[in-house]
C-alpha positions in Angstrom: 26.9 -7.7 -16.1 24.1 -8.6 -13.4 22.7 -12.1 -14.1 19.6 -10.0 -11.5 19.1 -6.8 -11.8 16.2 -5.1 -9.8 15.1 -1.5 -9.9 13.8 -0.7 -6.5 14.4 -1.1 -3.4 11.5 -1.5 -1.4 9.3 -4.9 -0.1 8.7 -6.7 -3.7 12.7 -5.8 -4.4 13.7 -7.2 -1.1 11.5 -10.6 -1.3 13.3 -10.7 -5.1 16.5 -11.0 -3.5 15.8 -12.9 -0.8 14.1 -15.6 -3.1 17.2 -15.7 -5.5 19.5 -16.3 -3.1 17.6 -18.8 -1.4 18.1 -20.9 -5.1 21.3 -18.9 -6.3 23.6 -18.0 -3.5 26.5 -17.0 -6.4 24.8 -15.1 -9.2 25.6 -11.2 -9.5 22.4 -9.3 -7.7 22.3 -5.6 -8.4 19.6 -3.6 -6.6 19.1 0.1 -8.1 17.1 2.8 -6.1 16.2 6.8 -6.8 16.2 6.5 -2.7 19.6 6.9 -0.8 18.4 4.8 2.1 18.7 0.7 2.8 15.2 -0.6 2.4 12.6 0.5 5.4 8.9 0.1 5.6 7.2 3.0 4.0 4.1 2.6 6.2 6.2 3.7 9.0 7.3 7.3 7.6 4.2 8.7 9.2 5.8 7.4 12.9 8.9 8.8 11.3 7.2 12.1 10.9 5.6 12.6 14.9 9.1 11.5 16.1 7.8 7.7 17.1 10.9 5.9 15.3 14.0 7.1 13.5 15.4 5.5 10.2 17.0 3.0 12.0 13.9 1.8 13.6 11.9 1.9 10.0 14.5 -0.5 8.3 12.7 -3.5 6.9 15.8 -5.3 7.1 19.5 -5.0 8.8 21.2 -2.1 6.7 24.2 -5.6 6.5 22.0 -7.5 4.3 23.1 -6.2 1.3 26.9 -7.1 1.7 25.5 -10.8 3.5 23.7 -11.2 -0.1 26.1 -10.0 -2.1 24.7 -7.4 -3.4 25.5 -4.7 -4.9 23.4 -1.3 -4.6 22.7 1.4 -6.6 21.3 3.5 -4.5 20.1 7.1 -5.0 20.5 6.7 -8.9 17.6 7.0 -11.1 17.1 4.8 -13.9 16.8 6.9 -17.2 16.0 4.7 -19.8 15.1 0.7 -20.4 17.0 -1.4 -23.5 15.0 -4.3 -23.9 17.0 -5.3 -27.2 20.1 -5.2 -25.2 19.1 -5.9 -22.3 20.8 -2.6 -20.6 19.4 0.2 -18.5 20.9 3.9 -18.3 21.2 5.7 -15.3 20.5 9.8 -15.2 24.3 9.7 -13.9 25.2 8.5 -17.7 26.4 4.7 -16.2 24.7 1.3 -18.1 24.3 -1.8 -16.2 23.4 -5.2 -18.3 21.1 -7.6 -17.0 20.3 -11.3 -17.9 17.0 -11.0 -15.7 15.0 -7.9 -15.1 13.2 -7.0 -12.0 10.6 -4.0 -12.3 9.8 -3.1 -8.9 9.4 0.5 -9.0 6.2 1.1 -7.0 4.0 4.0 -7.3 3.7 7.8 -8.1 2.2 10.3 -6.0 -1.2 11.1 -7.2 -1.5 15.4 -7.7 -4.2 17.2 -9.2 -4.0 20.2 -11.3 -4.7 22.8 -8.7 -4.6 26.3 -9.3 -1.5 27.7 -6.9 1.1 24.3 -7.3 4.6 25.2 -7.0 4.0 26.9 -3.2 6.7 26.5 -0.6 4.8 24.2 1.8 3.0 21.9 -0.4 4.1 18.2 -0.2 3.4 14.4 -1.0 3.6 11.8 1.5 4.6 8.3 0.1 8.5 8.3 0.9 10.6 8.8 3.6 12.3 12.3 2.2 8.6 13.7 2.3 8.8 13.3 5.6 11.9 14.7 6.3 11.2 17.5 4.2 8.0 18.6 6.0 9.4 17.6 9.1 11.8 20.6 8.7 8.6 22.6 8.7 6.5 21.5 11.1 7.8 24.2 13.6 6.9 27.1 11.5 3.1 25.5 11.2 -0.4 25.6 13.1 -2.5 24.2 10.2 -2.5 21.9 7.5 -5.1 21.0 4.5 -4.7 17.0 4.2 -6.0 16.5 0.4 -7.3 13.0 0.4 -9.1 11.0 2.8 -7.6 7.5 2.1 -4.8 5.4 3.5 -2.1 8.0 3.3 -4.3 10.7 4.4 -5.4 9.1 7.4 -1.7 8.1 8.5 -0.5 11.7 7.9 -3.2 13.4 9.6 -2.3 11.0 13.1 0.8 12.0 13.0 0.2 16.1 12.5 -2.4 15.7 15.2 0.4 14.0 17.2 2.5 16.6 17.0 -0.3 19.1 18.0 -0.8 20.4 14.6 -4.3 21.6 13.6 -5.5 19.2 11.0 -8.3 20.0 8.3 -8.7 16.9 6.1 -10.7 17.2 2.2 -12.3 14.2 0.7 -14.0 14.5 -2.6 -15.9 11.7 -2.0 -18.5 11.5 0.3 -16.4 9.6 3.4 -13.3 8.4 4.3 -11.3 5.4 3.7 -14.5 4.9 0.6 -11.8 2.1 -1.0 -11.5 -0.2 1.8 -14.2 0.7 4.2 -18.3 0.5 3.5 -20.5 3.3 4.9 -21.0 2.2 8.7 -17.1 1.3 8.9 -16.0 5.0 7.8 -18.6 6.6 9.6 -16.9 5.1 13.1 -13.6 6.7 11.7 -15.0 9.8 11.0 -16.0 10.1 14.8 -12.9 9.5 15.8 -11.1 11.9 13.6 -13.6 14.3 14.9 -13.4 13.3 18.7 -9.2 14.3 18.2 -10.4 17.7 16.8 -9.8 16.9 12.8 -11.9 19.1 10.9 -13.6 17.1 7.7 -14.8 18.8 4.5 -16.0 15.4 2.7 -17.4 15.8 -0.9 -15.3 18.8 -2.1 -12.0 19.5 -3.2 -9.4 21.4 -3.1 -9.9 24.2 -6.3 -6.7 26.8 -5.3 -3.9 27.0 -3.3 -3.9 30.5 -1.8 -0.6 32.7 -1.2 -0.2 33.8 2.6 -1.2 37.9 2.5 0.4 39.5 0.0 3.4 36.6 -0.9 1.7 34.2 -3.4 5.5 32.2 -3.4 3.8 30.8 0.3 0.7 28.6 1.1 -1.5 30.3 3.4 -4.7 28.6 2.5 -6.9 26.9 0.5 -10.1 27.5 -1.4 -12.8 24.6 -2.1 -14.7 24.2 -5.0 -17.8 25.1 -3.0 -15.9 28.4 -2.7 -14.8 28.2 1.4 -12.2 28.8 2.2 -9.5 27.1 4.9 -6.5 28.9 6.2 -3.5 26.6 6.6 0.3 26.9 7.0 0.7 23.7 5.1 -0.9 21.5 2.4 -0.4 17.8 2.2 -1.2 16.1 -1.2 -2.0 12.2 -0.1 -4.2 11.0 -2.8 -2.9 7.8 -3.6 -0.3 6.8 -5.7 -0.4 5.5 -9.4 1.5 2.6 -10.9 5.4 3.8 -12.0 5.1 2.8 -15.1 7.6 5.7 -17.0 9.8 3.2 -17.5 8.5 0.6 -19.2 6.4 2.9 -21.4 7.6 3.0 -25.5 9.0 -0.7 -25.1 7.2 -4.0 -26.0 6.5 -4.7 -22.7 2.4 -4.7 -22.2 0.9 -1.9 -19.9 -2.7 -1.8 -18.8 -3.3 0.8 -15.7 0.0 -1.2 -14.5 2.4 -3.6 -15.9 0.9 -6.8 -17.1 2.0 -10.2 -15.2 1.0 -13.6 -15.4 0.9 -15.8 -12.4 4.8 -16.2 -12.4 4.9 -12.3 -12.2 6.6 -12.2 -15.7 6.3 -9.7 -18.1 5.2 -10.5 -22.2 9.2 -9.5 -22.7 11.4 -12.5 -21.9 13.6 -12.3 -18.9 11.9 -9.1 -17.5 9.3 -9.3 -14.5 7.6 -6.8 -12.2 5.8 -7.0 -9.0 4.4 -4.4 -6.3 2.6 -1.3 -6.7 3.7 -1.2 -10.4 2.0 -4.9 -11.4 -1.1 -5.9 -12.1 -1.2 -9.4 -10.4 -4.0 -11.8 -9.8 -6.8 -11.1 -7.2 -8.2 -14.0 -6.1 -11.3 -12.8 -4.3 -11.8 -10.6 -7.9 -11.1 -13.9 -10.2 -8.9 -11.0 -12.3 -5.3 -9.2 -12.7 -5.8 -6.0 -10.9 -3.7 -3.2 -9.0 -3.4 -4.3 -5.1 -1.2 -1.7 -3.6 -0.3 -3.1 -0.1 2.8 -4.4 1.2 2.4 -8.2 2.0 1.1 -8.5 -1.9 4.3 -6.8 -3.2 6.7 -8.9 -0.9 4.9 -12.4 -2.1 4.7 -11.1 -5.8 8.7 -10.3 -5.3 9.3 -13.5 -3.8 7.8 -15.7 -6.9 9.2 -13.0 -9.4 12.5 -14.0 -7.5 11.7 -18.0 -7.7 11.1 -17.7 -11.3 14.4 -15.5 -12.3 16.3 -18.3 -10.5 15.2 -20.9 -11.9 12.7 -22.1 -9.8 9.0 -22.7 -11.4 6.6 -20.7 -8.5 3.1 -19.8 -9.0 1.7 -16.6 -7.2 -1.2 -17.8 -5.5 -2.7 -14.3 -5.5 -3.3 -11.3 -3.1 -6.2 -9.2 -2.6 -6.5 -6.0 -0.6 -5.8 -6.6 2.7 -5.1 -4.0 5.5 -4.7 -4.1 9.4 -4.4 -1.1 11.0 -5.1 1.7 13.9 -5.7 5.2 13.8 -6.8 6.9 17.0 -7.0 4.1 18.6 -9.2 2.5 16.3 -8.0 -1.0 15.4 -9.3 -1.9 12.0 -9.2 -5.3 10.0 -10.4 -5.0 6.5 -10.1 -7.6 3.4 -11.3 -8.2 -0.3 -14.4 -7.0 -1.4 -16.7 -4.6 1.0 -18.5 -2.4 -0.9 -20.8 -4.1 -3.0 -20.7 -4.1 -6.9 -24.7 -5.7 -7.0 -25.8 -6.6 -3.2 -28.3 -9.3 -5.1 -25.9 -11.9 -5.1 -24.1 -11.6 -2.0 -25.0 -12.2 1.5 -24.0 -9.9 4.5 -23.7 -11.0 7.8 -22.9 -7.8 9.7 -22.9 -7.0 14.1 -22.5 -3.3 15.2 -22.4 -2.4 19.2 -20.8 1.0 19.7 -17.3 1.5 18.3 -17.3 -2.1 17.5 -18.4 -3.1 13.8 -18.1 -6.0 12.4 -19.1 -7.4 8.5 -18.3 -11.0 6.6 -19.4 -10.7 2.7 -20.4 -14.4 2.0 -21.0 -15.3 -2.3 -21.5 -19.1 -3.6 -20.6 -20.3 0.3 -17.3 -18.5 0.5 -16.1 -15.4 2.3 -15.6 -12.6 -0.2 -14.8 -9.7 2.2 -14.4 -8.8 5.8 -14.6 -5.7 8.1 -13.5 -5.6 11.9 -13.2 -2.7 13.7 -12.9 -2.0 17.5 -12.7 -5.4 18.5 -10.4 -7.2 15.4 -10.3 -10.6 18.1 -10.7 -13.8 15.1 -10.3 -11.9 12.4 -7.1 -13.8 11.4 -9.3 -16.5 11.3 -11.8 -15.6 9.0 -9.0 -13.8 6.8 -7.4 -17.7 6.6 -11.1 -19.4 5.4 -11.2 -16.0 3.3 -7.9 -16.4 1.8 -7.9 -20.5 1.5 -11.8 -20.4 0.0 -13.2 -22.4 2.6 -17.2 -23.0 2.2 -18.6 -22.1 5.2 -21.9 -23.0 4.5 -22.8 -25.8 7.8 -21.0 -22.9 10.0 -21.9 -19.1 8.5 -24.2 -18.2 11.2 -21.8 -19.0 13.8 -18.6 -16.8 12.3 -19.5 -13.3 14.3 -19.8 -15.2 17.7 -17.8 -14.2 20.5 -16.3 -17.9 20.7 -15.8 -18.7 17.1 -12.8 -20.8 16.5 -11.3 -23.9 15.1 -14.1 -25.9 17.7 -16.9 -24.5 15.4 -15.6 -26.1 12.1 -17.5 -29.1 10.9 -15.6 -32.3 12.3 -13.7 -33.5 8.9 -12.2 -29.5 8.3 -11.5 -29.2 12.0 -9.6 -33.0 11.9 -7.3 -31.7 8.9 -6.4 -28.1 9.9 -5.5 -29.4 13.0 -3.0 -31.9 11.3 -1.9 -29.4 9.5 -1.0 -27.7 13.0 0.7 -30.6 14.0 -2.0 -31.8 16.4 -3.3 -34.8 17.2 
């Protein structure tokens, strides 16, 4: 019996265990995991990939903090089946584990298309560390790869192929890249990098068929579009997105939307069962809704007040919205709740562009609603804190894109208490 049982393994499972402990340092913890591997930082598997870090240097925490927490893993074991009535869950291995409080933290699933030509050797995923291992073990035998999907994962991938000196052709079926966290001006700045590092783009097509190499169909060897080109490639990379990993809570009483349904305690309409991550849908504060926000800080926090709550310990989640910061080809990028426009009407834009540098603050009723920064991301952890804490900025807005905004710009009564909150005088 496990007074906290949590399936997976990865940030939201982690902040989980953390949390408890922080309130319960005695109650049995069981962590269970389809991955053989302590937790790591899945972002990292593309630095994995192009030889920038080993596992070791991906680890999201020491391998020791399992047996510091006592707790006890389950790891490279797939769940098989939930028991809500008895509070049980079967692994494929045929073992049961009982639970007094249940943790669903079981991320996402790789988005792939029906394509004509699946089941290829060289065709992979890219969300978990094994996906990089396994086309690692390849990469010596390629030239060129087809990167299907111009997102997130598509644009860490294709850095790392074009690290290792791989010939990199990427297809978007929409009409640009990074479309879900970037507006028009922002991915066209990306684009020209990808194309200044030699990427080929084929934006606004897909991929139809996966061809055989010559006369063996059981190997890829290219691709054909559904404008009928056709791309030659020694490898194809499915990198999509992923989609809430849901299996398990499917044909139980727990209540599904795209995700798993939360409240603002991250609990479940089950009692004693939970979920956080990729796999909830938690509350978006720049939205005002419960919504799917795939990144890593959201799935940490949600795991941390999942783990407050299992304990014991009344915690409110607060609420995440999509939030990334990072760099690809030497790009630095900053981007944060809502950029493209659902009806420009009611929003105002306040927006700077010199060269690679781009910059865009989304202002509705007073308050920041979304930010871009890209070339120069210099106080945008600023305007991400007014973002996040829904500060009006109405008596300041026209000063937010100078080159010397800061704390000095705030009206006198904000800038008095944020500095007291600093601990200044």
């Amino acid at each position: 019996m496990s007074k906290y049982l949590i399936i997976g393994n990865s940030a939201g499972g982690i902040g989980a265990a953390e949390a408890i402990r922080e309130v319960d340092k005695v109650g049995a913890i069981t962590i269970v995991s389809d991955e053989p591997y302590p937790a790591y930082s899945r972002p990292l598997i593309s630095e994995y990939l192009c030889g920038e870090r080993n596992l070791e240097g991906m680890l999201y925490r020491p391998s020791d903090m399992y047996s510091r927490n006592h707790i006890e893993t389950h790891l490279g074991k797939k769940v098989a089946k939930l028991h809500l009535e008895s509070k049980q869950v079967e692994l494929e291995t045929g073992e049961k584990l009982n639970w007094e409080k249940l943790l669903l933290a079981t991320g996402g699933t790789p988005i792939v298309p029906a394509m004509e030509g699946m089941g290829k050797r060289g065709i992979f995923t890219f969300t978990a560390l094994d996906d990089a291992k396994a086309i690692e073990k390849l990469k010596g035998q390629a030239r060129r790869v087809v990167v299907i999907g111009g997102g997130l994962i598509g644009m860490s991938v294709t850095e790392a192929l074009v690290k290792l000196g791989l010939v990199v052709s990427v297809v978007e079926m929409v009409g640009r890249v990074l479309s879900a966290i970037l507006d028009e001006p922002a991915s066209c700045l990306v684009e020209a990098a990808l194309k200044s590092a030699g990427v080929k783009l084929f934006t606004g097509k897909t991929v139809k068929k996966i061809l055989g190499r010559g006369a063996n169909e059981e190997i890829v060897g290219g691709v054909e579009l559904s404008d009928g080109q056709k791309l030659d490639c020694d490898l194809v990379i499915v990198a999509i997105g992923v989609s809430p990993r849901t299996q398990l809570a499917k044909d139980t009483a727990i209540k599904l939307n795209r995700g798993i349904v939360v409240d603002n305690y991250m609990a479940t309409n089950s009692p004693g069962v939970y979920a956080c991550g990729d796999v909830a849908e938690a509350y978006d504060y720049i939205y005002g809704a419960y919504r799917l926000t795939p990144i890593w800080p959201n799935a940490y926090m949600g795991g941390r007040v999942a783990g407050y709550n299992m304990a014991g310990k009344v915690t409110e989640y607060q609420g995440g919205t999509n939030a990334n910061s990072l760099k690809y080809f030497g790009l630095p990028i900053v981007t944060a709740g809502m950029v493209n426009l659902p009806s420009k009407d009611v929003y105002e834009v306040i927006s700077s562009a010199d060269g690679n540098i781009y910059k865009k603050i989304v202002i509705k009723d007073d308050r920041i609603m979304g930010i871009v920064f890209m070339g120069d991301i210099q106080r945008s952890g600023v305007i991400f804190g007014l973002m996040r804490e829904g500060v009006k900025v109405t008596s300041f807005k026209d000063t937010l894109l100078s080159e010397n905004f800061g704390i000095s710009c705030f009206p006198d009564e904000m800038r008095k208490n944020k500095l007291q909150r600093q601990g200044g005088k």
